[in-house]
N, CA, C and O atoms as a GROMACS GRO file, in nm:
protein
  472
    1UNK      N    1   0.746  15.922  15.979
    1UNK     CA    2   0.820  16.047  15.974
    1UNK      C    3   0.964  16.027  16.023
    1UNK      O    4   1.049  16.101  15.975
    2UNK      N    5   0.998  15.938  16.110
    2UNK     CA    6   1.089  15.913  16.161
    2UNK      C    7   1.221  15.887  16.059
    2UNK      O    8   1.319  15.955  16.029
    3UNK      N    9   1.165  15.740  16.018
    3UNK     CA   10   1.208  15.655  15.851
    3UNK      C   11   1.282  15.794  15.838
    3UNK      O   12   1.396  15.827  15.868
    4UNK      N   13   1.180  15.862  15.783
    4UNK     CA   14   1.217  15.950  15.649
    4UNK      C   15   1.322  16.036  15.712
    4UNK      O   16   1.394  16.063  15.616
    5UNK      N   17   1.381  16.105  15.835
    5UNK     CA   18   1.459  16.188  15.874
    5UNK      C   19   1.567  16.099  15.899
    5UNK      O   20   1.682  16.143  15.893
    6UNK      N   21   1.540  15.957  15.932
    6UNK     CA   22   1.687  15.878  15.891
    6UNK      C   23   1.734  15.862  15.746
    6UNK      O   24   1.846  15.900  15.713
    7UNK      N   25   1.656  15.810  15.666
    7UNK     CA   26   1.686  15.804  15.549
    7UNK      C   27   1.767  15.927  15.493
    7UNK      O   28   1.854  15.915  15.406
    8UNK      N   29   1.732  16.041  15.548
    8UNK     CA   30   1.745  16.196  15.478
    8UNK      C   31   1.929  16.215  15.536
    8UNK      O   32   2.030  16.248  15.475
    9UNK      N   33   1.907  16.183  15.661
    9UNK     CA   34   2.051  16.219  15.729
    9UNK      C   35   2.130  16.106  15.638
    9UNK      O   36   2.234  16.142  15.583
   10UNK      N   37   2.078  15.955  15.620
   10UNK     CA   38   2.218  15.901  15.565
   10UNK      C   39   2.218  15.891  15.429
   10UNK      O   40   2.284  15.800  15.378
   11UNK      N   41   2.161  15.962  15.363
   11UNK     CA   42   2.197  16.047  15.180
   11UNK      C   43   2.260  16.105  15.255
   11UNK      O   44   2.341  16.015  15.279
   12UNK      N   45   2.291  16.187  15.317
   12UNK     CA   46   2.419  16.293  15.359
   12UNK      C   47   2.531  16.247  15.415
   12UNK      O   48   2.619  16.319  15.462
   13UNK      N   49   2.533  16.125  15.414
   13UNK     CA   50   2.632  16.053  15.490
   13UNK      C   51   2.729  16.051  15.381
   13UNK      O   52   2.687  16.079  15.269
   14UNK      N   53   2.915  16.009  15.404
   14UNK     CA   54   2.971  15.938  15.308
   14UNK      C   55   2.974  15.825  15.261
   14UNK      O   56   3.024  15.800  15.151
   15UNK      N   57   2.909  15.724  15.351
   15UNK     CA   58   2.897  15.630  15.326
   15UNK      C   59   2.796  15.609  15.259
   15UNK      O   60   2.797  15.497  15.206
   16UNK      N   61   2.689  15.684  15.236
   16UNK     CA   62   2.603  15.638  15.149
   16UNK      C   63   2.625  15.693  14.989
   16UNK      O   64   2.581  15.636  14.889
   17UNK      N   65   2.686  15.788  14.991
   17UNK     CA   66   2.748  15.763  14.821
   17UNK      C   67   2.863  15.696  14.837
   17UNK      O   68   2.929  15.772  14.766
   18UNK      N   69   2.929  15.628  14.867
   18UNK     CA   70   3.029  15.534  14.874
   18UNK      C   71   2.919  15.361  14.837
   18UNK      O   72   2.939  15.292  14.738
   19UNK      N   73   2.850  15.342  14.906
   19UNK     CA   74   2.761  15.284  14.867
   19UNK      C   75   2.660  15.251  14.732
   19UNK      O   76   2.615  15.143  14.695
   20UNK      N   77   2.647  15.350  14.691
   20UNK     CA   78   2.576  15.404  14.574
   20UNK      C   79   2.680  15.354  14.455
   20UNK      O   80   2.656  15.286  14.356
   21UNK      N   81   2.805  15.415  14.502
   21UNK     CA   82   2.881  15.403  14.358
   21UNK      C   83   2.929  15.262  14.362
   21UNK      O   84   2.982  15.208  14.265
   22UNK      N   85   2.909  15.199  14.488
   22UNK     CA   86   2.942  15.060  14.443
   22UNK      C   87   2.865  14.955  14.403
   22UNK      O   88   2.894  14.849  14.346
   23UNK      N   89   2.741  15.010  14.451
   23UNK     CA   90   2.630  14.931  14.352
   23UNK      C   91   2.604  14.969  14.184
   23UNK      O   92   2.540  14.909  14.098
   24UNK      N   93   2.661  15.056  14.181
   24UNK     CA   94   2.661  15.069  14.028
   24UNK      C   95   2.792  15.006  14.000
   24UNK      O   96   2.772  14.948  13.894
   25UNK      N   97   2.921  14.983  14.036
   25UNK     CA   98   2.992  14.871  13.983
   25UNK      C   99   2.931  14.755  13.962
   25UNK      O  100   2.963  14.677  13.872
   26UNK      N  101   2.834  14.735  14.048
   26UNK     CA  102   2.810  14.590  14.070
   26UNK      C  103   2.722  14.560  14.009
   26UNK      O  104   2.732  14.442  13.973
   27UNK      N  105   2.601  14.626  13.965
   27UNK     CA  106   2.532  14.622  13.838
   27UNK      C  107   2.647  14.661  13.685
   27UNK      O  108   2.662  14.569  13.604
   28UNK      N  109   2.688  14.739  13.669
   28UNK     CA  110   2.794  14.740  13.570
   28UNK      C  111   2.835  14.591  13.484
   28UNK      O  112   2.818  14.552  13.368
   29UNK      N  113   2.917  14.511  13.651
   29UNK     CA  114   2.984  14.357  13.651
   29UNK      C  115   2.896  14.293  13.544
   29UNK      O  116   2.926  14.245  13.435
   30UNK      N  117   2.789  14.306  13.602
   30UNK     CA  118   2.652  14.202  13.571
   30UNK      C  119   2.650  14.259  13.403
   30UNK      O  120   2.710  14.196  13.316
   31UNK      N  121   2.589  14.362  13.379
   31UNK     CA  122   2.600  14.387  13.257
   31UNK      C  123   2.699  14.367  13.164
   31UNK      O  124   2.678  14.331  13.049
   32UNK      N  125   2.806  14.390  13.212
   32UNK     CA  126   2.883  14.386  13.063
   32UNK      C  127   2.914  14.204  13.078
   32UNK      O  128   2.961  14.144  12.982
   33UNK      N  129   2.887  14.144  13.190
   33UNK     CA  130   2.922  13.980  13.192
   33UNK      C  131   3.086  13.966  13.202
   33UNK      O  132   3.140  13.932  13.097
   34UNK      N  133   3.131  13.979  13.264
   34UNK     CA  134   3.322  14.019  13.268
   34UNK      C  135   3.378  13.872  13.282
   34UNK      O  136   3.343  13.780  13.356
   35UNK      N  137   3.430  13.877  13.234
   35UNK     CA  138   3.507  13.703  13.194
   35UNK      C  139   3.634  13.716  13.360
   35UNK      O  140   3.683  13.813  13.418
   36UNK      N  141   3.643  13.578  13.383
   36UNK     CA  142   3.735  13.615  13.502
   36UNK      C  143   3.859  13.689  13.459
   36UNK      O  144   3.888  13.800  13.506
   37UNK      N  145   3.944  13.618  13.355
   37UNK     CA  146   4.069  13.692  13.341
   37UNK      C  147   4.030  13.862  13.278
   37UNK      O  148   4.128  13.936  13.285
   38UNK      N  149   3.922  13.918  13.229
   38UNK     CA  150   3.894  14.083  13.250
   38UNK      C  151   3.888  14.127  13.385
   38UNK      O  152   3.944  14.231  13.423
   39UNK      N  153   3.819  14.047  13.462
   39UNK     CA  154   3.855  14.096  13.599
   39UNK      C  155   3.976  14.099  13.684
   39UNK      O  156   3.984  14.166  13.786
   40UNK      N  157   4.055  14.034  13.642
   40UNK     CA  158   4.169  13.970  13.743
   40UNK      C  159   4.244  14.105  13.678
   40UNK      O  160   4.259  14.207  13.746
   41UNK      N  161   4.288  14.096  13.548
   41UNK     CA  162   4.349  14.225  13.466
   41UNK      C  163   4.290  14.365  13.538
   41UNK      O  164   4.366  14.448  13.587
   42UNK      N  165   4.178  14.375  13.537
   42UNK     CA  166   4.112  14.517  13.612
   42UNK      C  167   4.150  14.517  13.737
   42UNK      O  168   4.183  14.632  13.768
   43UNK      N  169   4.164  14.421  13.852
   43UNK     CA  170   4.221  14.382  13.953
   43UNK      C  171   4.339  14.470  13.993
   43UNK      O  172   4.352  14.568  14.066
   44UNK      N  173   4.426  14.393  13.911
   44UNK     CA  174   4.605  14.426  13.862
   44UNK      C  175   4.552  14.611  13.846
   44UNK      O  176   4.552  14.702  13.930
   45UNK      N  177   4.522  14.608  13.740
   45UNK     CA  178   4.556  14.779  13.699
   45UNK      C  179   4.498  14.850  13.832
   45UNK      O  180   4.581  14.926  13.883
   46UNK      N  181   4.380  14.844  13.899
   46UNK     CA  182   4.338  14.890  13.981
   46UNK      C  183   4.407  14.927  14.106
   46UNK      O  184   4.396  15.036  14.163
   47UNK      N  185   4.499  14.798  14.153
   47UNK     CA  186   4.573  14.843  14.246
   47UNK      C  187   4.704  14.897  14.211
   47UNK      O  188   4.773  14.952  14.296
   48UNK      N  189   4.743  14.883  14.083
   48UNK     CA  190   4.864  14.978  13.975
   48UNK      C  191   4.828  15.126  13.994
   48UNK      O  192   4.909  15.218  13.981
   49UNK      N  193   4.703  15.140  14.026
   49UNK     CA  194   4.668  15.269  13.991
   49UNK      C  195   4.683  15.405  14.083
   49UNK      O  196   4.692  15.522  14.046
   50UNK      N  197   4.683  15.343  14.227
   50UNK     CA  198   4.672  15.429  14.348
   50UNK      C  199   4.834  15.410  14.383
   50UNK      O  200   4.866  15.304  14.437
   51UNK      N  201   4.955  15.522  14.350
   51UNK     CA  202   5.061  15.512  14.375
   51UNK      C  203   5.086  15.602  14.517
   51UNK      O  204   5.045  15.718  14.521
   52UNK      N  205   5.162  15.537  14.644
   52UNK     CA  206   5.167  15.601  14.765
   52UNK      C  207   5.281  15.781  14.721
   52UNK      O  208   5.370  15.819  14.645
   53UNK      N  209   5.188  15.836  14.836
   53UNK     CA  210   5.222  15.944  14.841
   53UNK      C  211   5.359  15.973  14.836
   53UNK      O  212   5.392  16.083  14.792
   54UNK      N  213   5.487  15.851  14.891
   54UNK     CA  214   5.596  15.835  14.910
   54UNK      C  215   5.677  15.858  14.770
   54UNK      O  216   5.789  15.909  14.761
   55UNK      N  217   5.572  15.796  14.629
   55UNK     CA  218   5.664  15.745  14.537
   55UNK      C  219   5.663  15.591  14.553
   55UNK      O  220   5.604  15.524  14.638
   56UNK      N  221   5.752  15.548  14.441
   56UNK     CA  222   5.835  15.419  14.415
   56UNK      C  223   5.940  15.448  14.420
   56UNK      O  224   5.968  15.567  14.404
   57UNK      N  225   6.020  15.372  14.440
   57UNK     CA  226   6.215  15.347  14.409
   57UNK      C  227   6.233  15.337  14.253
   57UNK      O  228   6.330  15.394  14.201
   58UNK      N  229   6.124  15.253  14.162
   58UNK     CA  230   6.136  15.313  13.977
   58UNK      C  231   5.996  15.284  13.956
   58UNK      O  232   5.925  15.184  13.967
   59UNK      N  233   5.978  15.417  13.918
   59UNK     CA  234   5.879  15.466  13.907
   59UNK      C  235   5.864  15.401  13.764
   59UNK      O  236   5.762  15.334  13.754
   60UNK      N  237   5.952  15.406  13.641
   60UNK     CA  238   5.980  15.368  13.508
   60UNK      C  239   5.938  15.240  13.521
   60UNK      O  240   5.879  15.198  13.421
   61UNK      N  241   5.952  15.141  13.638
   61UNK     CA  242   5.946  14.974  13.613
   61UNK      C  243   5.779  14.983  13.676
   61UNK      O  244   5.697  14.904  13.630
   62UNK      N  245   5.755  15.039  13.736
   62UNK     CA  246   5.624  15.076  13.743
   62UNK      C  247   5.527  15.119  13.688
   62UNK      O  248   5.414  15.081  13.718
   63UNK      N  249   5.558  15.238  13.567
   63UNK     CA  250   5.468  15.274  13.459
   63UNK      C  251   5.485  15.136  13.366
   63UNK      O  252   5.376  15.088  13.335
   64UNK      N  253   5.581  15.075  13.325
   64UNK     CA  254   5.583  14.984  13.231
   64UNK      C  255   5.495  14.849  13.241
   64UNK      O  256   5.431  14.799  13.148
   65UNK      N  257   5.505  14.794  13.389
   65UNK     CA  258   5.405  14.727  13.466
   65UNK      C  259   5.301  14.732  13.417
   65UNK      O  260   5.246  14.644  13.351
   66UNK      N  261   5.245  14.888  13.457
   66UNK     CA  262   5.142  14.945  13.440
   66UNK      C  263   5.095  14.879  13.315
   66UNK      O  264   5.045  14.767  13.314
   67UNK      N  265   5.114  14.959  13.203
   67UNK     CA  266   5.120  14.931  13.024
   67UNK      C  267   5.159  14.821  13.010
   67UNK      O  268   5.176  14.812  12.888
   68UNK      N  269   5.187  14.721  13.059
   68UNK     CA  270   5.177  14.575  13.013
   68UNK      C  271   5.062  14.542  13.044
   68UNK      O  272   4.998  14.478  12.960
   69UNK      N  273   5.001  14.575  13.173
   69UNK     CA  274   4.843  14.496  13.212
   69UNK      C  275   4.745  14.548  13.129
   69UNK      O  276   4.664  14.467  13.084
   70UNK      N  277   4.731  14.699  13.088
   70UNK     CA  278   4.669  14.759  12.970
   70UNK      C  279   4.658  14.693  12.856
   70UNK      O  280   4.551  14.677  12.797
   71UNK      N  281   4.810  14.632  12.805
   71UNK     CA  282   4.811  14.587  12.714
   71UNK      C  283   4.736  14.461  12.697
   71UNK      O  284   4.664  14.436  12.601
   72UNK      N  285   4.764  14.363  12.824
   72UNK     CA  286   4.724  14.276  12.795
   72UNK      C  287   4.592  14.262  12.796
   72UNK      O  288   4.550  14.168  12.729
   73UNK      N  289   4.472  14.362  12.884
   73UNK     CA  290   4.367  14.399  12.902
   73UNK      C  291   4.292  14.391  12.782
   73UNK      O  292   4.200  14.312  12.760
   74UNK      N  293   4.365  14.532  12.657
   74UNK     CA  294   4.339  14.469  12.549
   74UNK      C  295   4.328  14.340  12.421
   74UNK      O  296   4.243  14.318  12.334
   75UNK      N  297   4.463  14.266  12.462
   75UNK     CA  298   4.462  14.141  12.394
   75UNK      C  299   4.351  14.019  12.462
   75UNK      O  300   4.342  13.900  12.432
   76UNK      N  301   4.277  14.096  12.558
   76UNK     CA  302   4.196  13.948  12.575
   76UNK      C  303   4.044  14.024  12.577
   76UNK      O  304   3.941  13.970  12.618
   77UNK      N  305   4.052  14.123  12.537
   77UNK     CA  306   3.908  14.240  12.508
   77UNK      C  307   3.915  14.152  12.305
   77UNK      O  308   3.827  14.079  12.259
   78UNK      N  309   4.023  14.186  12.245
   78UNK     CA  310   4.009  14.152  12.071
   78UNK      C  311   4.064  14.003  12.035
   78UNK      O  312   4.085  13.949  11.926
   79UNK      N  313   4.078  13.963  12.156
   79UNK     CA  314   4.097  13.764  12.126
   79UNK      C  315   3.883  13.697  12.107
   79UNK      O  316   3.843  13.598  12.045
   80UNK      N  317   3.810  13.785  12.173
   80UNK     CA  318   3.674  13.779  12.200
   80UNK      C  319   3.671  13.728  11.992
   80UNK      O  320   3.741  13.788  11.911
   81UNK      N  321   3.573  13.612  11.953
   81UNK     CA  322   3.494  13.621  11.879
   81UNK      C  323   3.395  13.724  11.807
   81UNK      O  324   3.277  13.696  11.785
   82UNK      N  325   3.467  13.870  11.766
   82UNK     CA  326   3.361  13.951  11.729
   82UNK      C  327   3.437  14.063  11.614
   82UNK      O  328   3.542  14.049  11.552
   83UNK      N  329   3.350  14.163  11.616
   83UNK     CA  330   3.415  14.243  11.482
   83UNK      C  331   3.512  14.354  11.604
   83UNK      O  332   3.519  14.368  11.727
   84UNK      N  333   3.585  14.424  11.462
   84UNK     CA  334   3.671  14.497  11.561
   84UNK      C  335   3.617  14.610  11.653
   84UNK      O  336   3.648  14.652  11.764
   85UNK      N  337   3.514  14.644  11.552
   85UNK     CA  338   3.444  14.772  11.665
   85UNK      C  339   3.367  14.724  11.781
   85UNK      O  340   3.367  14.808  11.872
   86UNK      N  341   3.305  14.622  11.806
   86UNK     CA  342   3.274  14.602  11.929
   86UNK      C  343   3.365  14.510  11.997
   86UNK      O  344   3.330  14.452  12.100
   87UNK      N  345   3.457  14.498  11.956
   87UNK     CA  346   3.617  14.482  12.032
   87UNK      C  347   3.671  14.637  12.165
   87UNK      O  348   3.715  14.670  12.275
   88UNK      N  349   3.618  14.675  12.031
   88UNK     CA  350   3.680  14.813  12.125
   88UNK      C  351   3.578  14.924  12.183
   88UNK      O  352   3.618  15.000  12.272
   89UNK      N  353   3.462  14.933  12.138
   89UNK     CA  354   3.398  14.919  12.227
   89UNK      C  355   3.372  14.872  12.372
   89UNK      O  356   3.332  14.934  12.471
   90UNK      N  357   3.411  14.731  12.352
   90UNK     CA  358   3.395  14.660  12.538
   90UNK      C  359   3.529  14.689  12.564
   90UNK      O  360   3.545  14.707  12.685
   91UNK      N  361   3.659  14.704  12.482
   91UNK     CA  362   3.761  14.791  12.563
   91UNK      C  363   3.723  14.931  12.669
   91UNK      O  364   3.759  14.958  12.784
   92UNK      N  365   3.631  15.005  12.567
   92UNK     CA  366   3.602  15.124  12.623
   92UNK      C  367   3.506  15.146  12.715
   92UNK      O  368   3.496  15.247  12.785
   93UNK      N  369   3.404  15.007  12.714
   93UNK     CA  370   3.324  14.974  12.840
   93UNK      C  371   3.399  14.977  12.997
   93UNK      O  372   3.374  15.031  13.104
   94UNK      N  373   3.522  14.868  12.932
   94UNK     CA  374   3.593  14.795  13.034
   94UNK      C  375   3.675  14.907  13.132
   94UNK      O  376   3.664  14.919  13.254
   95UNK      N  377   3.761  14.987  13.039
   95UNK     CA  378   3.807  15.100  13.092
   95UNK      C  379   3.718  15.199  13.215
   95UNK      O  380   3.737  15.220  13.334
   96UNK      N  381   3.603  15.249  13.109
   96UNK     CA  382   3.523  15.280  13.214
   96UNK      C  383   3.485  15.277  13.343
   96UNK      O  384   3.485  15.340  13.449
   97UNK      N  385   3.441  15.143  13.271
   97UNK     CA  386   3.409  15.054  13.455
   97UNK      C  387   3.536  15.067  13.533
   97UNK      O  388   3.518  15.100  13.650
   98UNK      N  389   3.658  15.049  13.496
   98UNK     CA  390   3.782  15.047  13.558
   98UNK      C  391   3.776  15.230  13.622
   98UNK      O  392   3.754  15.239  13.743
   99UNK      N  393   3.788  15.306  13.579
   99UNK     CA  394   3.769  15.456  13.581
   99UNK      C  395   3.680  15.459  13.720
   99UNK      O  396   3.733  15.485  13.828
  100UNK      N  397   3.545  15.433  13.708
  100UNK     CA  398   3.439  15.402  13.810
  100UNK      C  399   3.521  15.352  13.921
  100UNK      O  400   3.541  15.428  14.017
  101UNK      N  401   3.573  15.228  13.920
  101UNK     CA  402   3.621  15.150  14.058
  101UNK      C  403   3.718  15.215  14.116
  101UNK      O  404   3.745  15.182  14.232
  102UNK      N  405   3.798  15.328  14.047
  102UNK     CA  406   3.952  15.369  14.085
  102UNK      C  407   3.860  15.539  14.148
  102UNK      O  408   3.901  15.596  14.250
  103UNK      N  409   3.773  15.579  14.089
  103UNK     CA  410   3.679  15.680  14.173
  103UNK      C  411   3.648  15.635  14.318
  103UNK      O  412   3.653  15.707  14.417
  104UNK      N  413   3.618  15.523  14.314
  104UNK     CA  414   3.524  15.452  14.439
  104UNK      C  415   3.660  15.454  14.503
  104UNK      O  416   3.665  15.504  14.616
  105UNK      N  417   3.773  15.407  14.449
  105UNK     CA  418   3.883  15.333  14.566
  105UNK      C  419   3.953  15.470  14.638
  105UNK      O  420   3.992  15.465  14.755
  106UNK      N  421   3.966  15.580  14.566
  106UNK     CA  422   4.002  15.695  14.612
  106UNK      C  423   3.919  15.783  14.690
  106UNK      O  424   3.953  15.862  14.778
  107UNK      N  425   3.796  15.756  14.641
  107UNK     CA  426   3.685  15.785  14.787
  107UNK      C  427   3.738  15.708  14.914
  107UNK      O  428   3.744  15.758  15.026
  108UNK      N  429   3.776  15.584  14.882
  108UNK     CA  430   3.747  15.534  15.034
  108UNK      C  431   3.886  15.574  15.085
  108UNK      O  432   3.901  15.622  15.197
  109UNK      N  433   3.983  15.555  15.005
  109UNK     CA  434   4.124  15.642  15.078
  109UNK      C  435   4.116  15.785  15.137
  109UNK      O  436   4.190  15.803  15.234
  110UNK      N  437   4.048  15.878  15.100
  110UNK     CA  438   3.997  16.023  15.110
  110UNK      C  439   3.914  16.009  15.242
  110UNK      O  440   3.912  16.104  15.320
  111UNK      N  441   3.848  15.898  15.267
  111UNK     CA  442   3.730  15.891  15.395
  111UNK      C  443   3.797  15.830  15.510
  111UNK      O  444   3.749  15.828  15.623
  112UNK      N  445   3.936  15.768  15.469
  112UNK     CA  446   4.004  15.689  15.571
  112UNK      C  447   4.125  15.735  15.628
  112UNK      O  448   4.190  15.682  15.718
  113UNK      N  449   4.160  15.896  15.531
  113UNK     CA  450   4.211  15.987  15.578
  113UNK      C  451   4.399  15.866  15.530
  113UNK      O  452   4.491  15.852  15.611
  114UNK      N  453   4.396  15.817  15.411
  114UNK     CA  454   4.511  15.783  15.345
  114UNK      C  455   4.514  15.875  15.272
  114UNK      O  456   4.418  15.927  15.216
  115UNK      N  457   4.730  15.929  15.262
  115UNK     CA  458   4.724  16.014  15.167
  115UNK      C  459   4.790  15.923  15.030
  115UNK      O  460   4.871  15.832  15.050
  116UNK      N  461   4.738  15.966  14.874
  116UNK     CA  462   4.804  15.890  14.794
  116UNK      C  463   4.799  15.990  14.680
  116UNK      O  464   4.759  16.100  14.718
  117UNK      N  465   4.839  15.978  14.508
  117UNK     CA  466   4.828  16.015  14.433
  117UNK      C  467   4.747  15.944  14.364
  117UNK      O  468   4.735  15.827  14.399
  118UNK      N  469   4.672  15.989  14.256
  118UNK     CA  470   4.530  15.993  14.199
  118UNK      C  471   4.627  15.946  14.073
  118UNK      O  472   4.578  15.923  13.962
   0.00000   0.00000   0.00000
C-alpha cells in the first residue's frame, strides 16, 4: 500500500512527466535508427530553437542560421537511398521527433524557472 501512495504522489510530480516524455524520445531514437549527422543537425536546430528572453543583436543572421540547418536537415533526409515519399516522410518523422525534444527542453526551462521564447 505504501509502493502504491509513492508511486501515485510521483505521477504528480514534474519530474515524472518530464521523465515520461523523455523516454519516448528515446524510444523514438531507436525507432526511426537516426544516422549521427540527423542527430548532430537536430542537435544544432534544437538549441537554434530556444531564443533568450533578451533577443539577439540580429535576429535576421539568426533566423537564416536557423534555415540553413533545416535545410541541410533535409539534404541528408533525400541523399538516403529511397523513393521520394519516404524521403519525406522520415523528414516529417524527423521534425517531429525534433518538435517532441524542443517540448521536453521548454519543460525543463519552465521547471527551472528560465525565462525564454518558445
Amino acid at each position: 500500500m505504501r509502493t502504491i501512495r509513492h508511486w501515485e504522489r510521483m505521477r504528480q510530480s514534474a519530474m515524472f512527466e518530464l521523465c515520461q516524455g523523455m523516454h519516448q524520445i528515446s524510444l523514438q531514437f531507436v525507432r526511426l535508427q537516426l544516422s549521427f549527422e540527423e542527430y548532430t543537425i537536430m542537435k544544432v536546430l534544437l538549441l537554434l530553437s530556444t531564443v533568450p528572453k533578451d533577443g539577439l543583436k540580429s535576429q535576421a543572421a539568426f533566423e537564416e542560421m536557423r534555415a540553413n540547418y533545416i535545410k541541410e536537415l533535409k539534404k541528408m533526409v533525400t541523399k538516403c537511398p529511397s523513393n521520394s515519399g519516404q524521403s519525406w516522410q522520415r523528414f516529417y518523422q524527423l521534425t517531429k521527433l525534433l518538435d517532441s525534444m524542443h517540448d521536453c527542453e521548454v519543460f525543463v526551462l519552465r521547471v527551472s524557472g528560465v525565462r525564454c521564447d518558445e
